[in-house]
MARDREN-218978 format. One record per residue (C-alpha): residue number from 1; x, y, z. Coordinates in pm, 1 decimal, decimal comma, always signed. Layout:
% residues N
+-----+----------+----------+----------+
|   k |     east |    north |       up |
+-----+----------+----------+----------+
| NUM |        X |        Y |        Z |
...
+-----+----------+----------+----------+
//
This chain:
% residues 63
+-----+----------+----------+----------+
|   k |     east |    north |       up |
+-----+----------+----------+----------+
|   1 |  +2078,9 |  -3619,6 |  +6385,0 |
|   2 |  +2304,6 |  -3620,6 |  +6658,2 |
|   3 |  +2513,1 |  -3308,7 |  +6808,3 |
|   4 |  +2826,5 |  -3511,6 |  +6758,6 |
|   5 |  +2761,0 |  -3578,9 |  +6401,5 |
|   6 |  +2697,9 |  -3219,4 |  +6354,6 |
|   7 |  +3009,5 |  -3066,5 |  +6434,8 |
|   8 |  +3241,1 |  -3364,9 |  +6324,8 |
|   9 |  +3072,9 |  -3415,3 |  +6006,0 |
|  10 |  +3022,2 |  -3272,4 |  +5659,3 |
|  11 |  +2828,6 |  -3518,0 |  +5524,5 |
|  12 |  +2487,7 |  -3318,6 |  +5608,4 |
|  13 |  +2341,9 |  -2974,3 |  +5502,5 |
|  14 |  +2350,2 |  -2873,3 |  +5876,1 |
|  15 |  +2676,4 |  -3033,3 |  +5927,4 |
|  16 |  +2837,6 |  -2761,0 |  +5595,8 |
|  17 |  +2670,3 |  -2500,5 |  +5781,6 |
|  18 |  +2739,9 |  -2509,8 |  +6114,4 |
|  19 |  +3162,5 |  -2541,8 |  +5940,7 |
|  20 |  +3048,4 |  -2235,1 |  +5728,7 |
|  21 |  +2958,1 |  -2043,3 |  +6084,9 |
|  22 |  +3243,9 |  -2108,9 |  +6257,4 |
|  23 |  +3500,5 |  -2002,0 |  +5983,6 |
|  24 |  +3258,6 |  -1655,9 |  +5932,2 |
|  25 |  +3350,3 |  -1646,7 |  +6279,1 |
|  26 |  +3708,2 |  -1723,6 |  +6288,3 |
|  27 |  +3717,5 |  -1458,2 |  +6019,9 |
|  28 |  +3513,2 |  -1171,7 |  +6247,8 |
|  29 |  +3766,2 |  -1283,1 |  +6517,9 |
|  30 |  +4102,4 |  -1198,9 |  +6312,0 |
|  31 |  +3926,6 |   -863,1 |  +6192,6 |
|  32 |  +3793,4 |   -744,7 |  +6521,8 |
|  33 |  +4171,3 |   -839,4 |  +6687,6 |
|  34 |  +4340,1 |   -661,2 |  +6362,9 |
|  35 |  +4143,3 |   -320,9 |  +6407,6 |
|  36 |  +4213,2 |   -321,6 |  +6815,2 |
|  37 |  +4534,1 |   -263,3 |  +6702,3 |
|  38 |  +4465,4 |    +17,3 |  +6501,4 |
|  39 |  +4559,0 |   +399,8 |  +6652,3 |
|  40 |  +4340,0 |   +665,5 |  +6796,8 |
|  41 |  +4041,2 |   +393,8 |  +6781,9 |
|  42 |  +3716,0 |   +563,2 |  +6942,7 |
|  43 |  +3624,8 |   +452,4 |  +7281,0 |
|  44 |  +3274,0 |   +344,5 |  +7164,4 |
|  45 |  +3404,0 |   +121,9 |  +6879,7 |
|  46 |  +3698,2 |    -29,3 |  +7113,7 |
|  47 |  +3429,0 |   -121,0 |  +7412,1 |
|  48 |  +3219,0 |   -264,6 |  +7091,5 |
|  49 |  +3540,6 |   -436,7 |  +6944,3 |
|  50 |  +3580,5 |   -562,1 |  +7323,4 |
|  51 |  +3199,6 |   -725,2 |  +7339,6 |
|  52 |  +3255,7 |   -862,3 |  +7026,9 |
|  53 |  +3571,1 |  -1065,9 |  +7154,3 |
|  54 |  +3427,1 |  -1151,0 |  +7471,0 |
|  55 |  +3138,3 |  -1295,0 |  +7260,2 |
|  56 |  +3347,9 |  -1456,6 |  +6988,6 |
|  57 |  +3539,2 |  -1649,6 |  +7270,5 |
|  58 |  +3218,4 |  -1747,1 |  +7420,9 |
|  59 |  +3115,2 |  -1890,3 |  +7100,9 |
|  60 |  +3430,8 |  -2087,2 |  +7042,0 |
|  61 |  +3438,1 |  -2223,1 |  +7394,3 |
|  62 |  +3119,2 |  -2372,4 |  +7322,0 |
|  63 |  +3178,4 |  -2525,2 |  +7000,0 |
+-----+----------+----------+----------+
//
């Protein structure tokens, strides 16, 4: 199996899952951007809402 079938196709078990990840993550992305908008957040959950962006858009730039 090729990487190009992989992420263009849903015709393999691989193929469904690697389509399941990325909408988990698109998900985890809207979330994590929804609660930085949220009040009197705690610095320690902000700078962890902040490594999980940087990492989401990581993730998405390699995909």
């Amino acid at each position: 199996m090729n990487l190009k079938r992989l992420v263009e196709e849903t015709d393999t078990r691989a193929g469904r899952v690697f389509d399941s990840v990325v909408v988990a993550l698109i998900f985890i992305s809207i979330a994590t951007f929804s609660f930085e908008t949220l009040p009197d957040l705690p610095r320690d959950i902000a700078a962890a809402l902040d490594v999980a962006e940087i990492v989401l858009v990581a993730l998405f730039t390699v995909e």
